[in-house]
Backbone atoms as SQL, in Angstrom:
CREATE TABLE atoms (id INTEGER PRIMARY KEY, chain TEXT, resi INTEGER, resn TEXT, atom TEXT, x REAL, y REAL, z REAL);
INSERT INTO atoms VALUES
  (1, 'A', 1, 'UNK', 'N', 43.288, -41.253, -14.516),
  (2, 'A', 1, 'UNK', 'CA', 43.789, -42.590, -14.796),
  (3, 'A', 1, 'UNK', 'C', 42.772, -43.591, -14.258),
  (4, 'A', 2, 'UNK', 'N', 42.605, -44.760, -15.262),
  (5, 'A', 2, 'UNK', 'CA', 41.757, -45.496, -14.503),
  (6, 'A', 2, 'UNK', 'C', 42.337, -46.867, -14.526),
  (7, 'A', 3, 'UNK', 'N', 41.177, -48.074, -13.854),
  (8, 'A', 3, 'UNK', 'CA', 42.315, -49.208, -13.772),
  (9, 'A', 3, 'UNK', 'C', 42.776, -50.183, -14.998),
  (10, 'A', 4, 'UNK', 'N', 42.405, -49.817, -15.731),
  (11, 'A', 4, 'UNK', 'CA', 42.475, -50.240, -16.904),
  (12, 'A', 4, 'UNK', 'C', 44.122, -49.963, -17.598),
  (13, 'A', 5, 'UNK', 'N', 44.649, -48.525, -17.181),
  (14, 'A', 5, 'UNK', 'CA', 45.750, -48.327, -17.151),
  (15, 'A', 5, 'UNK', 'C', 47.273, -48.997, -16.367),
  (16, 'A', 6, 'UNK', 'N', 46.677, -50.067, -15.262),
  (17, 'A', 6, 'UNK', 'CA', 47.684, -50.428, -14.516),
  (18, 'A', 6, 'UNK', 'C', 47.092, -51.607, -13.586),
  (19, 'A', 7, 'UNK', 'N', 48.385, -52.619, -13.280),
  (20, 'A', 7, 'UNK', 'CA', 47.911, -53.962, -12.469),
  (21, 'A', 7, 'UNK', 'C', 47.956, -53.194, -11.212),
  (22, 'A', 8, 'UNK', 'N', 47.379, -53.785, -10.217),
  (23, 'A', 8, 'UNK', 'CA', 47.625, -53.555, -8.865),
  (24, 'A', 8, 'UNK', 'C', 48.089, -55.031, -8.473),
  (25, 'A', 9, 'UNK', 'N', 49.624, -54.945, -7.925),
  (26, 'A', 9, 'UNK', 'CA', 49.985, -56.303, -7.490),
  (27, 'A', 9, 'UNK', 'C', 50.213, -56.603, -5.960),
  (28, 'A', 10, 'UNK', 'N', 49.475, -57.107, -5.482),
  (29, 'A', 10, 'UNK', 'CA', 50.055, -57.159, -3.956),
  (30, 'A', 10, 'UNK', 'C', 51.504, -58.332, -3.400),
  (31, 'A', 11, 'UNK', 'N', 52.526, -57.138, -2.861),
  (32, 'A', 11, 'UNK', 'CA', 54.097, -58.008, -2.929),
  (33, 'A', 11, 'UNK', 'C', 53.501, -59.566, -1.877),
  (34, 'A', 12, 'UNK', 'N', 54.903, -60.126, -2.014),
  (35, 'A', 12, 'UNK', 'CA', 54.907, -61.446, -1.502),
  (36, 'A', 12, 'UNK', 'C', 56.001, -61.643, -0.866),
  (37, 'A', 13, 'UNK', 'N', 56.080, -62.089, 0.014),
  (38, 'A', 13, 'UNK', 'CA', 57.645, -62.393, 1.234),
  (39, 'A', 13, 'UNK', 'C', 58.854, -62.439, 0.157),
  (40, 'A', 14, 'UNK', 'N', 60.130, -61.270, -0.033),
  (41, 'A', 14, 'UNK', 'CA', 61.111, -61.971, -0.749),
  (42, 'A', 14, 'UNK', 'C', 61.767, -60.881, -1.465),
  (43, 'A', 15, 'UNK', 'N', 59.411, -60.111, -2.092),
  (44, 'A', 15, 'UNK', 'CA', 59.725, -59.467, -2.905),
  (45, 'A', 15, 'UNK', 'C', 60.734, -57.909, -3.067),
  (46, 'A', 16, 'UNK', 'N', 61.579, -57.715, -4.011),
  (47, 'A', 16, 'UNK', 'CA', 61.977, -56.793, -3.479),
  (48, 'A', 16, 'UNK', 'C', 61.291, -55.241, -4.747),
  (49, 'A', 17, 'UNK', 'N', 62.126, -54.275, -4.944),
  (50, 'A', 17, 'UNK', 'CA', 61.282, -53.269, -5.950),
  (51, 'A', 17, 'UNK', 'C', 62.137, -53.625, -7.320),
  (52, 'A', 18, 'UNK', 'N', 63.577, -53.771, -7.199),
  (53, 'A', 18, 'UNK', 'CA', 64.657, -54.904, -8.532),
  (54, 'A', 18, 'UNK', 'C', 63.669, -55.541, -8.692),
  (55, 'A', 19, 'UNK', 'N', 63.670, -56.714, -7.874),
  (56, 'A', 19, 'UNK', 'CA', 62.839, -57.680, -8.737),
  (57, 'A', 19, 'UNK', 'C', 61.721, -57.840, -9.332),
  (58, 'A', 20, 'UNK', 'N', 60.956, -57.195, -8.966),
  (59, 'A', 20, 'UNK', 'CA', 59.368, -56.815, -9.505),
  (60, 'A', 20, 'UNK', 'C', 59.481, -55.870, -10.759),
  (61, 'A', 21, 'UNK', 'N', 60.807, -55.072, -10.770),
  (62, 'A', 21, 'UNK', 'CA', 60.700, -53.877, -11.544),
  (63, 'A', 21, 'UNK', 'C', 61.014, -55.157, -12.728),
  (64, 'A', 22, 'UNK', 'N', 62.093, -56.004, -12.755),
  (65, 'A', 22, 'UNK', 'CA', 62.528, -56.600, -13.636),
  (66, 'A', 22, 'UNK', 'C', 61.796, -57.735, -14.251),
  (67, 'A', 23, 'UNK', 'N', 60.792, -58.379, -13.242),
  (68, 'A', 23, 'UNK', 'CA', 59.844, -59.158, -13.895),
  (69, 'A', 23, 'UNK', 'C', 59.233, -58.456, -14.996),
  (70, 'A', 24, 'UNK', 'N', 58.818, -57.164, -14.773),
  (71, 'A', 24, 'UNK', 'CA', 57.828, -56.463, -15.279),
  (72, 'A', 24, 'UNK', 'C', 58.128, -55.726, -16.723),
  (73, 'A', 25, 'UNK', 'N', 59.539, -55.871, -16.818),
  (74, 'A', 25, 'UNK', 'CA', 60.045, -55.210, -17.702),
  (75, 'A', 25, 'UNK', 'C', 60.558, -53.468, -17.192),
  (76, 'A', 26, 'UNK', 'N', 60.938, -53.286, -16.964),
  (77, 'A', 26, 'UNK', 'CA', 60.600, -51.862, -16.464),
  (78, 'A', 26, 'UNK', 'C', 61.581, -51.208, -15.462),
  (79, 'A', 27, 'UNK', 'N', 62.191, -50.099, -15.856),
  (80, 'A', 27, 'UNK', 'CA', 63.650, -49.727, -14.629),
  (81, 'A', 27, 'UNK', 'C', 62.944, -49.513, -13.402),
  (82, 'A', 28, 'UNK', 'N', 63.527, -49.890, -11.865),
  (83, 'A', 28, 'UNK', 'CA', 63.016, -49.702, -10.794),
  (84, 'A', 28, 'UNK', 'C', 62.875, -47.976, -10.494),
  (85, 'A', 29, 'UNK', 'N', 63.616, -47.671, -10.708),
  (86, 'A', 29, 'UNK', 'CA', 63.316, -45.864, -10.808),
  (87, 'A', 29, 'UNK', 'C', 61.545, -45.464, -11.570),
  (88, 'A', 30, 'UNK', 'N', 61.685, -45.953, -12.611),
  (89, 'A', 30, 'UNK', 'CA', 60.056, -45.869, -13.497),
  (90, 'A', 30, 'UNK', 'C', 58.869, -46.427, -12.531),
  (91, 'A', 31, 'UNK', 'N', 59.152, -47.316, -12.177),
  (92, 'A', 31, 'UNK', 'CA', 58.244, -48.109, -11.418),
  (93, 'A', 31, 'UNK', 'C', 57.997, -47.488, -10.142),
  (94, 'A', 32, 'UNK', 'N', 58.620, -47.207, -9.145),
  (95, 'A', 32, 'UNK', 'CA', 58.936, -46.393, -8.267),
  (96, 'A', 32, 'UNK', 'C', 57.966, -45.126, -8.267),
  (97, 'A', 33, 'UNK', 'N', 58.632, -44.342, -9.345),
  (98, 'A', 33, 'UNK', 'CA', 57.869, -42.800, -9.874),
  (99, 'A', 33, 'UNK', 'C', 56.608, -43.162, -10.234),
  (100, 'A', 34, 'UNK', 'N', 56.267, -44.386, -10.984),
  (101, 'A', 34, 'UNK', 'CA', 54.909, -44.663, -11.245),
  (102, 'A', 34, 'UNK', 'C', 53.895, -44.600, -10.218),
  (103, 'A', 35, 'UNK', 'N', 54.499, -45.605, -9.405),
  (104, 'A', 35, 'UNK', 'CA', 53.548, -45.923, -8.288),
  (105, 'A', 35, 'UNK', 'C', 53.010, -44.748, -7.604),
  (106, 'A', 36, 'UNK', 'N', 54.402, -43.761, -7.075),
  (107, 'A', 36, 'UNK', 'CA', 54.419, -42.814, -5.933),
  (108, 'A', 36, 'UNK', 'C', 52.981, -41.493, -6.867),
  (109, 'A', 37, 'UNK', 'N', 53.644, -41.917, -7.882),
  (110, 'A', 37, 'UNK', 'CA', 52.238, -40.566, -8.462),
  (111, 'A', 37, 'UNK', 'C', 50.981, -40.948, -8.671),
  (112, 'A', 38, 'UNK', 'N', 50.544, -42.426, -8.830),
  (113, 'A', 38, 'UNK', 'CA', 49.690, -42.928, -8.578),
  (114, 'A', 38, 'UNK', 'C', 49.074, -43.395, -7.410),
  (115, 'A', 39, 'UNK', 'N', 49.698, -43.551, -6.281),
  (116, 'A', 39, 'UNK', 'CA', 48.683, -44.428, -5.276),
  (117, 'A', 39, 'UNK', 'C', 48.409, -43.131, -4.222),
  (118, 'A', 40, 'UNK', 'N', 48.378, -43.351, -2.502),
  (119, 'A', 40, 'UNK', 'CA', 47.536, -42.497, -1.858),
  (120, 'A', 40, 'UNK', 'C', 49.245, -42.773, -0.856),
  (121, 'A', 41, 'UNK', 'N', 48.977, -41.246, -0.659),
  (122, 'A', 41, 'UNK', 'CA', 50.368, -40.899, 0.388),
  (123, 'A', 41, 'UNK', 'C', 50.812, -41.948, 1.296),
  (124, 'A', 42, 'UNK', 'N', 50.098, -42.588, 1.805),
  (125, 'A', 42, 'UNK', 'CA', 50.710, -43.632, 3.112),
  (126, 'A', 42, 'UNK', 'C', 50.978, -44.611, 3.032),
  (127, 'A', 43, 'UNK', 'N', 50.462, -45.017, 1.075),
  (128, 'A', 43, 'UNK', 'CA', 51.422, -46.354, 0.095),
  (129, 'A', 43, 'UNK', 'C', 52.704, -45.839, -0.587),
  (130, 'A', 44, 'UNK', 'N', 53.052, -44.733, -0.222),
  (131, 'A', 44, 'UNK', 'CA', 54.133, -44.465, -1.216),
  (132, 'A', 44, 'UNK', 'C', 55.552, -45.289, -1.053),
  (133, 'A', 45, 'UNK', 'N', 56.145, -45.406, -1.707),
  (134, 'A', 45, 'UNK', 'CA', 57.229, -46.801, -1.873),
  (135, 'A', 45, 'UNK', 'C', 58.275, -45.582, -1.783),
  (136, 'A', 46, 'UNK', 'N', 59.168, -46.037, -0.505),
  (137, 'A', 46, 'UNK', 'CA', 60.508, -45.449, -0.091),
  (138, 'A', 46, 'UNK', 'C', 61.657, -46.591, 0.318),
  (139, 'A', 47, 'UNK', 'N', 61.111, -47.875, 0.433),
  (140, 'A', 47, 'UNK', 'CA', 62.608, -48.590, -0.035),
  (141, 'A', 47, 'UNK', 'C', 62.392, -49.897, -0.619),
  (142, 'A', 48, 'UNK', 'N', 63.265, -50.555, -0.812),
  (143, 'A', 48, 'UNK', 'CA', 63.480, -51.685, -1.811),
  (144, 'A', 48, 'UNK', 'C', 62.561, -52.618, -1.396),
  (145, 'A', 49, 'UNK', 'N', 62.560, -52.684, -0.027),
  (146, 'A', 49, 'UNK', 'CA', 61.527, -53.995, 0.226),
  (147, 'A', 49, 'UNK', 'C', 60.285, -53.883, 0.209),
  (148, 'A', 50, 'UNK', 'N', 59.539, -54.494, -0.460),
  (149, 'A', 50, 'UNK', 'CA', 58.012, -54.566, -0.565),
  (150, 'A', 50, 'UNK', 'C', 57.120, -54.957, 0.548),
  (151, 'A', 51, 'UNK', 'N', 57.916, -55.746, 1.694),
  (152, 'A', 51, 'UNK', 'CA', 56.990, -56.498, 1.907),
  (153, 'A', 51, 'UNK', 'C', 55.705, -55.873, 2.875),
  (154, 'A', 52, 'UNK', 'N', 56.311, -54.894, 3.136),
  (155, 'A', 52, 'UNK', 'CA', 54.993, -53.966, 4.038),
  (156, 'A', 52, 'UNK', 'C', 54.210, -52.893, 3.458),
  (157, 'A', 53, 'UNK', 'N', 54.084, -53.109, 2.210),
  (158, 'A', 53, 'UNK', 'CA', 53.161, -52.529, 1.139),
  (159, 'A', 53, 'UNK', 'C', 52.068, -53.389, 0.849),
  (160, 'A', 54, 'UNK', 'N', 50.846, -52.427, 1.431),
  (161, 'A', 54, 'UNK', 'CA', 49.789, -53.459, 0.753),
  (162, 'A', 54, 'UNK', 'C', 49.175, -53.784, -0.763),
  (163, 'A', 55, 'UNK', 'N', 49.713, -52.695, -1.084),
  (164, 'A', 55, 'UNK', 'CA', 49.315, -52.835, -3.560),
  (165, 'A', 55, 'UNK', 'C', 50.607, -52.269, -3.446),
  (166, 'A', 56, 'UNK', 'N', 51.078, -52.564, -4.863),
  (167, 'A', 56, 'UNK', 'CA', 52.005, -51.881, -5.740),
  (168, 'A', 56, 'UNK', 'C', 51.336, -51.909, -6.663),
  (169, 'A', 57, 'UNK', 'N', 51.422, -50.405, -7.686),
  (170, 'A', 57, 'UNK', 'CA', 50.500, -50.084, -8.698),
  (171, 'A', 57, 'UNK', 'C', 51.794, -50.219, -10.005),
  (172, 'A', 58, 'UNK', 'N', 51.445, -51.009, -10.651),
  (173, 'A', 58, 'UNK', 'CA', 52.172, -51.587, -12.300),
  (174, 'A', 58, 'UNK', 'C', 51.857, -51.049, -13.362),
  (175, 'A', 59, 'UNK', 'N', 52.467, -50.372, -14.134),
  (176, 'A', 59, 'UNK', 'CA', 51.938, -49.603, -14.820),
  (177, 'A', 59, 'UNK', 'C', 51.921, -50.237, -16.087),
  (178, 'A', 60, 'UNK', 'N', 50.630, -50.469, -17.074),
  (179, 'A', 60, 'UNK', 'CA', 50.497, -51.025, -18.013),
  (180, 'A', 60, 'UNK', 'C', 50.826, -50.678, -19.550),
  (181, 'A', 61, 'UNK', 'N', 52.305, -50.827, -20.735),
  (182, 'A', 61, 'UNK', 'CA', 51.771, -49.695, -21.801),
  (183, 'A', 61, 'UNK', 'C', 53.093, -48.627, -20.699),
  (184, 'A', 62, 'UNK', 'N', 54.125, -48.708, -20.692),
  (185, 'A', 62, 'UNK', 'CA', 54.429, -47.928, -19.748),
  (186, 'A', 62, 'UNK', 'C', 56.144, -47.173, -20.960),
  (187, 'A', 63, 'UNK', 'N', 55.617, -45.832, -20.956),
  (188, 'A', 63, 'UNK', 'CA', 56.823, -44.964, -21.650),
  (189, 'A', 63, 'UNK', 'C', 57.368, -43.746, -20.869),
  (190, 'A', 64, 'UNK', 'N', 59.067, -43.886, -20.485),
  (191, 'A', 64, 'UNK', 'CA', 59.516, -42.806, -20.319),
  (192, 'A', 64, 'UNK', 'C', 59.560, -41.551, -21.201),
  (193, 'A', 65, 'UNK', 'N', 59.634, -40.886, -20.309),
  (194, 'A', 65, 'UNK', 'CA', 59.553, -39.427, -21.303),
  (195, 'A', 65, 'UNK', 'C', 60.273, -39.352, -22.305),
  (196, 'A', 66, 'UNK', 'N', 61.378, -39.642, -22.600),
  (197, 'A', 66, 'UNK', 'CA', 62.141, -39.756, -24.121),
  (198, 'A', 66, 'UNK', 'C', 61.243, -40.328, -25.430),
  (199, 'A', 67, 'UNK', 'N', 60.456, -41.721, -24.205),
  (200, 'A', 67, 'UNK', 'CA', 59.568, -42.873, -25.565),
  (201, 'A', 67, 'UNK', 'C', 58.856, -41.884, -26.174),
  (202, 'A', 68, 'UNK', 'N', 58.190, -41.488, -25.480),
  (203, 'A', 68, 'UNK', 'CA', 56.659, -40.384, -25.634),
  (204, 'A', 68, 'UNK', 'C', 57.045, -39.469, -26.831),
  (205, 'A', 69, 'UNK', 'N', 58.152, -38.424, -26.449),
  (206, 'A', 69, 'UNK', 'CA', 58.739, -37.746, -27.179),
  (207, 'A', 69, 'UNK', 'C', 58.885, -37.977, -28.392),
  (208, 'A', 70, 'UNK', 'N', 59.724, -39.189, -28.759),
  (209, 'A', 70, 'UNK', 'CA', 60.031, -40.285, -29.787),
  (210, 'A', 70, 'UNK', 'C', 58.966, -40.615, -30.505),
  (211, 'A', 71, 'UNK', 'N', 58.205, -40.709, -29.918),
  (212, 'A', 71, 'UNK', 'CA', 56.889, -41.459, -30.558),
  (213, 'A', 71, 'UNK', 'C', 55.960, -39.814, -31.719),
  (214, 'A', 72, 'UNK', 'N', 55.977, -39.026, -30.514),
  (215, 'A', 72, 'UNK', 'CA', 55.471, -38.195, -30.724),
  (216, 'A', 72, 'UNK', 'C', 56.114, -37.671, -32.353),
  (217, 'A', 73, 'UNK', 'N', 57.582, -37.376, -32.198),
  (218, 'A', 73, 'UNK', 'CA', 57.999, -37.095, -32.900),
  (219, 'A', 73, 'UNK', 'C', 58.181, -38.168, -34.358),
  (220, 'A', 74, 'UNK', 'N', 58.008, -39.344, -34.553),
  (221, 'A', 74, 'UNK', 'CA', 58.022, -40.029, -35.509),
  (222, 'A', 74, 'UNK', 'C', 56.597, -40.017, -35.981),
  (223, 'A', 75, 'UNK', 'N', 55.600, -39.280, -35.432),
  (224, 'A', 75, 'UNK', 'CA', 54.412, -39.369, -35.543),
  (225, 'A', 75, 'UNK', 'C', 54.219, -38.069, -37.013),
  (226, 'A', 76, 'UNK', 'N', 54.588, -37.141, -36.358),
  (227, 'A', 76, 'UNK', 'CA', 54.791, -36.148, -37.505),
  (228, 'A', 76, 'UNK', 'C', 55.250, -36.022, -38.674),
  (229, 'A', 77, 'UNK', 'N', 54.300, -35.450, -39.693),
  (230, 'A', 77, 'UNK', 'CA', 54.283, -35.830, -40.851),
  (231, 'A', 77, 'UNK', 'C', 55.694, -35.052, -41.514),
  (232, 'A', 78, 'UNK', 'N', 57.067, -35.787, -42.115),
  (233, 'A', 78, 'UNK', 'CA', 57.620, -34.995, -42.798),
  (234, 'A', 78, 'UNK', 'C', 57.633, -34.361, -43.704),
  (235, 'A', 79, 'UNK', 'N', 58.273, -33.323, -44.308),
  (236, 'A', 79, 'UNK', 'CA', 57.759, -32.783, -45.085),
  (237, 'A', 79, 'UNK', 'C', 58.563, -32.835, -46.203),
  (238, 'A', 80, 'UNK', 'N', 58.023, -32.831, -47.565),
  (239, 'A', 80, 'UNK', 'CA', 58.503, -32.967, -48.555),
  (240, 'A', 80, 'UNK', 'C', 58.319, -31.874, -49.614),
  (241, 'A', 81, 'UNK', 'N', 59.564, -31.907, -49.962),
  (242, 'A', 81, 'UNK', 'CA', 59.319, -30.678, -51.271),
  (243, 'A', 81, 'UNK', 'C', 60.123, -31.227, -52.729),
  (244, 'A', 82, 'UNK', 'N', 59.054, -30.479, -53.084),
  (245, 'A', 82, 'UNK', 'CA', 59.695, -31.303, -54.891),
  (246, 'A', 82, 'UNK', 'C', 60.324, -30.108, -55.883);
């Protein structure tokens, strides 16, 4: 992954992981899982409040596994018979 794939946002007094998730579009669970598989063990996000996190990693272009699936699957060509 590179950074091109995702903002790095650094929180601000207030912020919480709801609210950021919801600015962003995006369920706080997704965001959460995003981050934790992306950043380095001793940023990993274990509760709501941000404020003693130095990045939160945002994921840009961002699909749960169902989307992917979905996508995947509307992608494929149906088949037709005459």
């Amino acid at each position: 992954m590179n950074n091109e794939d995702y903002l790095i946002y650094k929180p601000k007094p207030g912020d919480t992981l709801t609210l950021l998730a919801k600015r962003v579009g995006i369920h706080p669970f997704h965001l959460e899982q995003f981050h934790n598989e992306h950043c380095k063990t001793e940023n990993m996000i274990y509760s709501e409040r941000l404020l003693y996190y130095e990045t939160i990693l945002i994921p840009l272009n961002f699909k749960t596994k169902n989307e992917i699936a979905e996508d995947e699957h509307s992608e494929r060509p149906s088949a037709v018979f005459s």
